[in-house]
C-alpha positions in Angstrom: -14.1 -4.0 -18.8 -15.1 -6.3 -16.2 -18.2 -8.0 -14.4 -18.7 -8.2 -11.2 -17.8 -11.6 -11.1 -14.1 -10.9 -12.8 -13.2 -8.0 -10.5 -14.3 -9.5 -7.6 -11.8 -12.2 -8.3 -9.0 -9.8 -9.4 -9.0 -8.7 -6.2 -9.7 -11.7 -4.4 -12.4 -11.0 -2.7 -16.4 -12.3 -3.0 -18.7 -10.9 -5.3 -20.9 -10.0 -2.2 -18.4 -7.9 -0.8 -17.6 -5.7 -3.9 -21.3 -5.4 -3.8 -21.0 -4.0 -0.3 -18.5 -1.6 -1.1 -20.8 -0.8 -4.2 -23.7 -0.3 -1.4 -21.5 1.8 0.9 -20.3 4.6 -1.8 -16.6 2.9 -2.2 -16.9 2.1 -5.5 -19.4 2.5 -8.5 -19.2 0.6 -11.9 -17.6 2.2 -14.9 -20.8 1.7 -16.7 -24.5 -0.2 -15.7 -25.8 -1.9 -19.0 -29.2 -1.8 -19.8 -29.8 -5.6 -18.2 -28.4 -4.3 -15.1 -25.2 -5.7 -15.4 -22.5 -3.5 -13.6 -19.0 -3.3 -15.8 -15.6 -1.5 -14.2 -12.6 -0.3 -16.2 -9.1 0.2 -14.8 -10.1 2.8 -12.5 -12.6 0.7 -10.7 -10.1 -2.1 -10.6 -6.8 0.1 -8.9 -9.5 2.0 -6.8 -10.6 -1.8 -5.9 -6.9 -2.5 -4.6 -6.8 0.6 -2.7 -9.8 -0.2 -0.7 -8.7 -3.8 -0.3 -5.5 -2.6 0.9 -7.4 -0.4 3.1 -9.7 -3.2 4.7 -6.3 -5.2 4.7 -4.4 -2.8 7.3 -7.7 -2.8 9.8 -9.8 0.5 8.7 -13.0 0.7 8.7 -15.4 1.1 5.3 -16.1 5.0 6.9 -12.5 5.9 7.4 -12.0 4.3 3.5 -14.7 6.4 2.4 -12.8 9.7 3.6 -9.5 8.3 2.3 -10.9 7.9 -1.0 -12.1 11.1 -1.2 -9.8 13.2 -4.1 -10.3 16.7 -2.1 -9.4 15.1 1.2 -6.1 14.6 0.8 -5.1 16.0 4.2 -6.8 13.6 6.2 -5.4 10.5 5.2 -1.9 11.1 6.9 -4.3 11.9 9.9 -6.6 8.8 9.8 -3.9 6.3 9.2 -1.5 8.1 12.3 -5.0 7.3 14.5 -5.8 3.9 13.2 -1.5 3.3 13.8 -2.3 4.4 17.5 -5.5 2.5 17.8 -3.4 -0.6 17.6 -0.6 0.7 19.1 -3.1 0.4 22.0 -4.6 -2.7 20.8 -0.9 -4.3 21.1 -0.2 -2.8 24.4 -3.8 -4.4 26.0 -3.2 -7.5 24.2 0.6 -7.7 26.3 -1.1 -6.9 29.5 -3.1 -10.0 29.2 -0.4 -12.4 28.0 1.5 -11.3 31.1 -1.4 -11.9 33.2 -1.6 -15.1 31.7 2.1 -15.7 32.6 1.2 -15.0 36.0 -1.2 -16.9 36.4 0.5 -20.2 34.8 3.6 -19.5 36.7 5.8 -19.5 33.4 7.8 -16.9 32.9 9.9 -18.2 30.0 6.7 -17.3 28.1 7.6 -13.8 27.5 11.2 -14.7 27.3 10.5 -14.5 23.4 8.8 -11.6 23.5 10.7 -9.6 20.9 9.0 -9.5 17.7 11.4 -10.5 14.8 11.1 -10.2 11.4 9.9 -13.9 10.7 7.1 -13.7 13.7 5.9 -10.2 12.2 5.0 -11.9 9.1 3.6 -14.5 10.4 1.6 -11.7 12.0 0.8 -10.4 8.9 0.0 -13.7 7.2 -2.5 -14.4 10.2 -4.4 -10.8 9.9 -4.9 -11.5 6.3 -2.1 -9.9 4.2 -0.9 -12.0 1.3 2.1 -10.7 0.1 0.9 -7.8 -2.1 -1.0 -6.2 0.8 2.6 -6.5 3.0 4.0 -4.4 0.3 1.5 -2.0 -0.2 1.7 -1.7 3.7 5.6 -1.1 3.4 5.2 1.5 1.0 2.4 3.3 2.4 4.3 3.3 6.1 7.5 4.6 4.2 5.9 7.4 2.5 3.9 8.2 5.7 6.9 8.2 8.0 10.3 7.2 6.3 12.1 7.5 9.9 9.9 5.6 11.7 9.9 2.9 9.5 13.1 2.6 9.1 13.2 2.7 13.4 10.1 -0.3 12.9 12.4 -2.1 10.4 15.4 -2.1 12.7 13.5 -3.3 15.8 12.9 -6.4 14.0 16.5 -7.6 13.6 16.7 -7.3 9.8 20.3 -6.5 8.6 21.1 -2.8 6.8 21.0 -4.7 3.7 17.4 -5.6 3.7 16.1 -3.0 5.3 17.7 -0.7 2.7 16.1 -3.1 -0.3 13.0 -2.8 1.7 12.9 0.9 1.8 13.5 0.8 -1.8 10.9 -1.1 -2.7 
């Protein structure tokens, strides 16, 4: 069992933000002892990773809520396909501005690198957040969401067969 304190670190996280999740309906203890004090077993501590894997990839503590439901499982391919196209169109509003930018300072070699490759995508990922873990679980969860189009993701980063095949496997 753990305290608070001990999962919160597990997870790597702050106390105060398992206590949120506690707050919001995410995730109870295993047990509440007499003092108070909130103990969680191993099914608090995977659920834990879930949700942290959840807040990792950009959803929000509502949409985790109706992923975590057991009964709900049809909704999760859903959810994550409309968070995917929320920042589909976050990326898309973010490149109109950098070319308005380029406009306005008169430098097109600016966008000359605007190809995303596999080393500036994790330094994408390293910026929003996701340690190494949390890439992993997002290559996993994007494989057994949509094999194809990760596989179409993977290739329009420049990675050879070779790794993309290992990171299919994975």
């Amino acid at each position: 069992m753990y305290t608070v304190t001990q999962l919160a670190k597990r997870a790597n996280i702050s106390r105060t933000t398992l206590l949120y999740y506690e707050k919001e309906g995410l995730l109870t203890p295993a047990l509440r002892a007499d003092n108070g004090y909130r103990y969680y077993g191993e099914a608090e501590d995977k659920k834990l990773a879930a949700i942290v894997s959840y807040r990792a990839y950009g959803l929000s503590v509502a949409n985790i809520a109706t992923l975590l439901k057991e009964d709900n499982e049809l909704a999760q391919p859903q959810l994550l396909k409309e968070h995917f196209n929320q920042l589909e169109q976050e990326v898309a509003k973010l490149r109109q501005q950098q070319r308005a930018i380029v406009i306005l300072l008169k430098a097109p070699e600016l966008l000359e690198n605007e190809m995303v490759n596999k080393q500036r995508w994790v330094e994408i990922m390293l910026e929003a957040g996701f340690d190494e873990a949390a890439m992993l679980r997002w290559h996993q969860t994007f494989e057994k969401l949509e094999p194809e189009e990760h596989q179409k993701f993977l290739e329009s980063l420049s990675i050879d067969a070779e790794e993309i095949k290992r990171i299919r496997a994975l």
